[in-house]
C-alpha positions in Angstrom: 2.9 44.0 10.3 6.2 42.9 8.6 5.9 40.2 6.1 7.6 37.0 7.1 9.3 36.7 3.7 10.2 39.1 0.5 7.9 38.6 -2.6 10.1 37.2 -4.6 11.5 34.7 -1.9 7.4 33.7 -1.2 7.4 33.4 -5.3 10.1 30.7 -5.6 9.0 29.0 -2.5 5.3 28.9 -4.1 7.0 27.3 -7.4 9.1 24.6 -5.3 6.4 23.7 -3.2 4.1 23.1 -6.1 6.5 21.1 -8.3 7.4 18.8 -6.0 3.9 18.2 -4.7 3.1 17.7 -7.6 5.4 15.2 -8.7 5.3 13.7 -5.1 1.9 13.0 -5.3 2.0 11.7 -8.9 4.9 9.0 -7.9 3.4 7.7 -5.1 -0.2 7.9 -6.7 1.1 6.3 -9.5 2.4 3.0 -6.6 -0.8 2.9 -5.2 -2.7 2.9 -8.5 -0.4 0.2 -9.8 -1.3 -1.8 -6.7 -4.7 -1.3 -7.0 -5.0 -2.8 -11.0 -2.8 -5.6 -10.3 -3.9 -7.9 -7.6 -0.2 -9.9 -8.1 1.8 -7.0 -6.6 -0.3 -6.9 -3.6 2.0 -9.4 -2.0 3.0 -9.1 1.9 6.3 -7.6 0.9 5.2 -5.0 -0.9 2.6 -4.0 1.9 5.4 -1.5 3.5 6.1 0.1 -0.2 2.5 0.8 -0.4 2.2 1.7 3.1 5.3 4.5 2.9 3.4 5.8 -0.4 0.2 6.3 0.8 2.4 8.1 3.9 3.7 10.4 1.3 0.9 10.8 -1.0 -1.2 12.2 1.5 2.3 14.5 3.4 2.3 15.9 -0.4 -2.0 16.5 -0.9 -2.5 17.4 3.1 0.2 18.2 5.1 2.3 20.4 3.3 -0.1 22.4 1.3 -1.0 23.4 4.9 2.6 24.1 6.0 2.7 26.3 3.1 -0.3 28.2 4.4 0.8 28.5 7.5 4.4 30.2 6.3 2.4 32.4 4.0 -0.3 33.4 6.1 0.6 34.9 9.7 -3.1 34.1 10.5 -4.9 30.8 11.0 -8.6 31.2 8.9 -9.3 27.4 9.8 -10.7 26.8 13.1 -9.2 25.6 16.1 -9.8 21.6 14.8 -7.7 22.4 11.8 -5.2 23.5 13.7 -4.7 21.0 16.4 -5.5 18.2 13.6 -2.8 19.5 11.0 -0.3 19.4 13.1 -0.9 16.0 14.6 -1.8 14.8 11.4 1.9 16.1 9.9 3.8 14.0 13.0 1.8 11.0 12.0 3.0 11.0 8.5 6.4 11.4 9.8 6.5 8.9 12.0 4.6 6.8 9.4 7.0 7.2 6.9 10.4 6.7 9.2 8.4 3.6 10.7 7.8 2.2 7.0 11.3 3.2 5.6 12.6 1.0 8.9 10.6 -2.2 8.4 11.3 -2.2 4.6 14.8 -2.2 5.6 14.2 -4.9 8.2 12.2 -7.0 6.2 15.0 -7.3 3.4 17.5 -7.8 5.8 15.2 -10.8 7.0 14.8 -12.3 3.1 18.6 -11.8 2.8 20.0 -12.5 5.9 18.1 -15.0 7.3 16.5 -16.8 4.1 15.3 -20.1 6.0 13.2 -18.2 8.1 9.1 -18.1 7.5 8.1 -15.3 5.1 5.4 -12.8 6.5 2.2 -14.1 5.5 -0.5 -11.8 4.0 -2.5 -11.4 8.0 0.6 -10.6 9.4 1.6 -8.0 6.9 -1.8 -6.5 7.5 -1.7 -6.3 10.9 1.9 -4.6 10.2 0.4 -2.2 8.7 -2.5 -0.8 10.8 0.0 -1.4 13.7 2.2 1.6 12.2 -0.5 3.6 11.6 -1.8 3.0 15.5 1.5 3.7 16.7 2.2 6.9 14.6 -1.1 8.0 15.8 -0.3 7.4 19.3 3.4 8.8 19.3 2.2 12.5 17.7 -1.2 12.6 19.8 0.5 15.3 22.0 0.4 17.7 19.4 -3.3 17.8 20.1 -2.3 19.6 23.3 1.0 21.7 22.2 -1.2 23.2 19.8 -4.0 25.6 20.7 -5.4 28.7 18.6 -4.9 32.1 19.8 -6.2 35.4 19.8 -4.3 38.7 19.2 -4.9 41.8 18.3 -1.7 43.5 15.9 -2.9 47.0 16.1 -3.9 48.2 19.7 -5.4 51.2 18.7 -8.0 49.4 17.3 -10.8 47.3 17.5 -9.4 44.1 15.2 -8.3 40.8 16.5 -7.2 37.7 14.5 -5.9 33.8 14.9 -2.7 31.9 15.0 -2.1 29.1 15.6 1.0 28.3 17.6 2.1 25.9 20.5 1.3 26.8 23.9 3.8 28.0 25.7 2.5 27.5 29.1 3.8 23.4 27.8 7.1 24.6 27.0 8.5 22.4 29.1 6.8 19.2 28.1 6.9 19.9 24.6 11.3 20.5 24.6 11.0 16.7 26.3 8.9 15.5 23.9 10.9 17.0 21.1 13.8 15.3 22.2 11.8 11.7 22.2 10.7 12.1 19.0 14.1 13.1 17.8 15.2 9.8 19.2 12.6 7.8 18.4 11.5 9.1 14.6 15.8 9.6 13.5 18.1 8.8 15.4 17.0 5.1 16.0 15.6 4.6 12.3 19.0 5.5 10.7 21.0 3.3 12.8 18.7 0.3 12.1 19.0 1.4 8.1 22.2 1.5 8.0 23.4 -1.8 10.5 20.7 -3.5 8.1 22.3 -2.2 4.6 25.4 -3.2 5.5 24.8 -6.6 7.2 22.6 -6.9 3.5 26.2 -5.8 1.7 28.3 -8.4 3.9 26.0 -10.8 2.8 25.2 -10.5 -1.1 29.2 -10.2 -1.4 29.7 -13.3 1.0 27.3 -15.6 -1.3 28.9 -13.5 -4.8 32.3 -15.1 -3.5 31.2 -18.2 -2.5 29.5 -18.8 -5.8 32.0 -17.8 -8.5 34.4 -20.5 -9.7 37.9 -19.1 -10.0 38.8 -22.1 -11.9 36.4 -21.9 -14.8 38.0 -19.9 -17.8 35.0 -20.3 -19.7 33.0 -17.3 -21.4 29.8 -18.6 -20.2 31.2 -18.2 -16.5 33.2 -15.0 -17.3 30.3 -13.4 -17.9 28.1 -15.2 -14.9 31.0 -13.6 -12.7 30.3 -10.3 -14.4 27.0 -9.9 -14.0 27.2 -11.1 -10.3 29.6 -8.0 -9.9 27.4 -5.7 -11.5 23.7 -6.4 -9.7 26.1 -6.8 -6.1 27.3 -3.3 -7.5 23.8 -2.2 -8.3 22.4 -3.4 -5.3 25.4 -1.7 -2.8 24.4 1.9 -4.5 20.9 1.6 -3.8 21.4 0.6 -0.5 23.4 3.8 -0.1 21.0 5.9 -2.1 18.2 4.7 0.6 20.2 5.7 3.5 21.6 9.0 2.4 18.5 10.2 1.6 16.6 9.3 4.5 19.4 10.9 6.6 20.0 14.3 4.8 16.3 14.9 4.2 15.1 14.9 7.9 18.2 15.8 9.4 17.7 19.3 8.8 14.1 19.2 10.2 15.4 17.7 13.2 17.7 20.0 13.9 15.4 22.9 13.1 13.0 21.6 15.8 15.7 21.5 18.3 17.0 24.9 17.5 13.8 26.3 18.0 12.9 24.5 21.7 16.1 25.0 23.0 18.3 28.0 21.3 15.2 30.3 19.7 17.4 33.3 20.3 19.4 32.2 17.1 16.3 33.5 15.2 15.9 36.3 16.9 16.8 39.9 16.4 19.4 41.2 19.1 18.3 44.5 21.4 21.0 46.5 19.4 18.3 46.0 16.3 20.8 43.9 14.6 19.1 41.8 11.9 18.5 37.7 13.0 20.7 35.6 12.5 18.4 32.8 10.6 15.4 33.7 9.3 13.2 30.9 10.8 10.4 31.6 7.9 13.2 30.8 5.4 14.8 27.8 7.6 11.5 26.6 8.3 10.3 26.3 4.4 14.2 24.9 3.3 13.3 21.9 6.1 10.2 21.0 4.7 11.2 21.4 1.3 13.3 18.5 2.0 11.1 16.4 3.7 9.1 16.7 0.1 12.3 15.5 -1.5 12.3 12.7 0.7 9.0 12.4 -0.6 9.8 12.8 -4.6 12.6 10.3 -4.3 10.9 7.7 -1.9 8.5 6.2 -5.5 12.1 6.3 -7.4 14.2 4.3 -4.8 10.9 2.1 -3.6 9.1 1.6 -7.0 11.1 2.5 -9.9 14.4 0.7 -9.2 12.3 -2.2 -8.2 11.7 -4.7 -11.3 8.1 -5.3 -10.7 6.7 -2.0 -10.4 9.3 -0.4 -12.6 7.0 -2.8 -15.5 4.0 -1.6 -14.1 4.7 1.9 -14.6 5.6 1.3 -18.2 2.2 -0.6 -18.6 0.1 2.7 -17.1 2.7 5.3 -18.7 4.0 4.2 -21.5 2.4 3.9 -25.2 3.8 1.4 -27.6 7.0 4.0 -28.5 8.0 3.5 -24.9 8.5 -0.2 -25.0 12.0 0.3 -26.6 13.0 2.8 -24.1 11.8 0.1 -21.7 13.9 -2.5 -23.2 17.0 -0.3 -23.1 16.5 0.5 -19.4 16.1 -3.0 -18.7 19.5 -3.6 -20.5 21.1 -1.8 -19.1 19.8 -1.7 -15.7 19.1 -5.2 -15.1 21.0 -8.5 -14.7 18.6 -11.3 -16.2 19.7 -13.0 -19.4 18.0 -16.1 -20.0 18.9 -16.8 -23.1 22.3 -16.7 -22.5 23.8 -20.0 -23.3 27.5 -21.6 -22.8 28.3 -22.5 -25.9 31.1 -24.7 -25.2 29.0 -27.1 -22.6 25.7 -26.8 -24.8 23.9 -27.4 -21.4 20.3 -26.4 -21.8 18.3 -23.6 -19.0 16.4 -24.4 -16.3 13.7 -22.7 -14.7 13.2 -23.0 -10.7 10.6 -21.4 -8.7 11.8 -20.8 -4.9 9.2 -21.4 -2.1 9.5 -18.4 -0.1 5.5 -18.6 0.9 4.7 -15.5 -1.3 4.1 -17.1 -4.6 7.3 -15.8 -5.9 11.5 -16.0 -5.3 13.3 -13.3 -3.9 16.3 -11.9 -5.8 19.6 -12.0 -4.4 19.7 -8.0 -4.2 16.3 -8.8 -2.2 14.5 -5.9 -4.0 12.4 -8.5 -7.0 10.0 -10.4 -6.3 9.3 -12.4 -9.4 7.6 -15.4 -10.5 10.8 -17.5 -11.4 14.7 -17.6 -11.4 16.2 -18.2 -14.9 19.3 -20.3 -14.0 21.6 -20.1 -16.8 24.1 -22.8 -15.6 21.4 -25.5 -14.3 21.8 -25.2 -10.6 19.8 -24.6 -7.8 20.2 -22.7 -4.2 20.9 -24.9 -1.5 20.9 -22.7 1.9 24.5 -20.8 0.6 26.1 -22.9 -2.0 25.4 -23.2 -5.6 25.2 -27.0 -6.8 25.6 -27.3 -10.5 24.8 -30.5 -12.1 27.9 -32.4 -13.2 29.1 -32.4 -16.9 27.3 -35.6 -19.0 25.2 -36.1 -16.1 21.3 -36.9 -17.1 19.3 -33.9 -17.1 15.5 -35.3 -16.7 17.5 -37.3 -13.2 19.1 -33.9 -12.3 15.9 -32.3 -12.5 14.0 -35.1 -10.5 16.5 -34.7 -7.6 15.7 -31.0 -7.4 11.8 -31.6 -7.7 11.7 -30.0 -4.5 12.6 -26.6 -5.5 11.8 -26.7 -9.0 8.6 -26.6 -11.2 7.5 -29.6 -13.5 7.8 -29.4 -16.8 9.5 -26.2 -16.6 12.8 -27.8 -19.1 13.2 -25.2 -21.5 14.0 -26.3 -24.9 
């Protein structure tokens, strides 16, 4: 029996698959762990974070340790459960995952978009949560039927029989339709909804950076407000593009792999002239889920790292007291807060405003912090779309009792 793979192509496939299960499952460990210690970043609109990294913490210890066997292995040593459960259990943490990636771009596109709306309360973020999981479950149940464990024996002559498992072919039909749906539902209709929702998010964050700058200020103070708007609307327009590029090239080639292989499996076939295959389908089958662990890897980076809050959190559990500086410099040069930047010119003291978006926290303009409090450098508050500063020699303690609305007693700082 011909191995599916050379040696050295199973060796570097074995060192892949191990380093980035490895590091998968220590990024999104490390967002569920972080979650776990600290009771403040278990807010509703982190719930779909946590949710996508439990999704990939358990695609990186469960599901792809398996797929590995299976490319490895031309037998199934398992059981028949194992093998109808695996595979089911693979398209739920796909569908889980697309699903999450989805309604965290949804849900910022809601916080940005449509601010006055009512924030997602902690029940409802709950029941967002097992409703993805139900639905995940439900949408890759068939593969309890496509896949059945079967008996063959590779030498005639004798008396030896072992297991694969495979899908049934007697469901060809049914499974290329439900291929097809799943392509639709798990891709296709996820990426559109990304990307209509980054760039409605861009339209907007560059609307408001317009509509607050003051073209007629020439002062250093607003300069460098301008500035900094540019860079975190910069920031912000990269991620968004990070998020969506990722999500498409890493299942793309999956996708097409699965359609390849219901509807054109001759391209991985040997020809009757004995001409070698065209595509290995061991090789093109372990390159596609390579990148689905990519996915994966990058997922706690774009999610959780680039994100304020659990960017400190990390820190906290990583990082020893030689770390802190490192910290400091990433947060230099990576974020956009300056609070003690002062105008010198108008000598008008900071303010600090708390925004009542129902979560016990504001939501940054970029829509990816959720933090305690705004530092506003120029003592104005948010009113729907316009900035309102206060006007030159007014009386601050009045200005501040007009805002008391939006703003925190005794918050004045010195």
């Amino acid at each position: 029996m011909d191995k599916a793979l050379e040696t050295t192509t199973e060796y570097i496939i074995i060192v892949c698959f191990t380093i980035m299960i490895t590091f998968g499952a220590a990024g999104n460990g490390l967002v569920c762990y972080v979650v776990a210690r600290n009771s403040q970043m278990r807010t509703p609109r982190n719930i779909f974070i946590i949710n996508l990294a439990i999704s990939d913490f358990t695609l990186c210890l469960f599901t792809q340790p398996l797929n590995l066997y299976k490319l490895l292995q031309y037998h199934w040593t398992l059981g028949s459960f194992m093998c109808k459960f695996a595979t089911m259990f693979q398209g739920t943490n796909v569908f889980v995952s697309t699903i999450s990636i989805t309604a965290i771009a949804l849900d910022r596109f809601q916080v940005i978009v449509y601010p006055t709306k009512d924030s997602m309360k902690r029940a409802g973020a709950a029941i967002a949560l097992i409703t993805i999981w139900l639905i995940s479950f439900l949408m890759a149940s068939p593969f309890l039927l496509f896949s059945i464990l079967k008996e063959d024996q590779p030498l005639p002559a004798f008396d030896f029989y072992i297991y694969i498992c495979i899908e049934d072919v007697k469901l060809a039909t049914e499974k290329r339709a439900y291929s097809v749906a799943q392509i639709v539902v798990q891709y296709v209709l996820p990426i559109v909804i990304v990307i209509v929702a980054h760039l409605r998010i861009c339209n907007k964050l560059k609307y408001r950076m317009v509509h607050q700058q003051n073209p007629g200020s020439r002062s250093p103070y607003q300069r460098k407000k301008n500035e900094r708007n540019r860079n975190r609307k910069r920031k912000t327009n990269f991620l968004l593009i990070g998020i969506a590029v990722v999500f498409a090239l890493s299942w793309l080639p999956l996708n097409i792999f699965n359609l390849l292989s219901e509807f054109n499996l001759d391209v991985f076939r040997a020809d009757l002239q004995g001409r070698e295959q065209s595509i290995n389908i061991n090789l093109a089958y372990a390159i596609c889920h390579m990148l689905v662990l990519a996915s994966a890897c990058l997922n706690p980076v774009l999610y959780g790292w680039l994100n304020d809050n659990f960017r400190t959190e990390f820190m906290k559990v990583l990082c020893c007291q030689c770390c802190k500086d490192f910290q400091s410099w990433i947060k230099m040069k990576l974020c956009c807060h300056t609070p003690d930047v002062a105008a010198p010119a108008l000598n008008v003291p900071a303010i600090t405003i708390t925004a009542n978006n129902g979560s016990g926290g504001h939501i940054e303009e970029d829509g990816f912090t959720v933090a305690p409090s705004i530092v506003c450098d120029d003592v104005s508050r948010y009113d729907n779309e316009e900035v309102v500063p206060l006007k030159n020699g007014s009386n601050l303690s009045s200005g501040v009792n007009n805002y008391s609305k939006n703003t925190e007693p005794n918050m004045l700082s010195p």
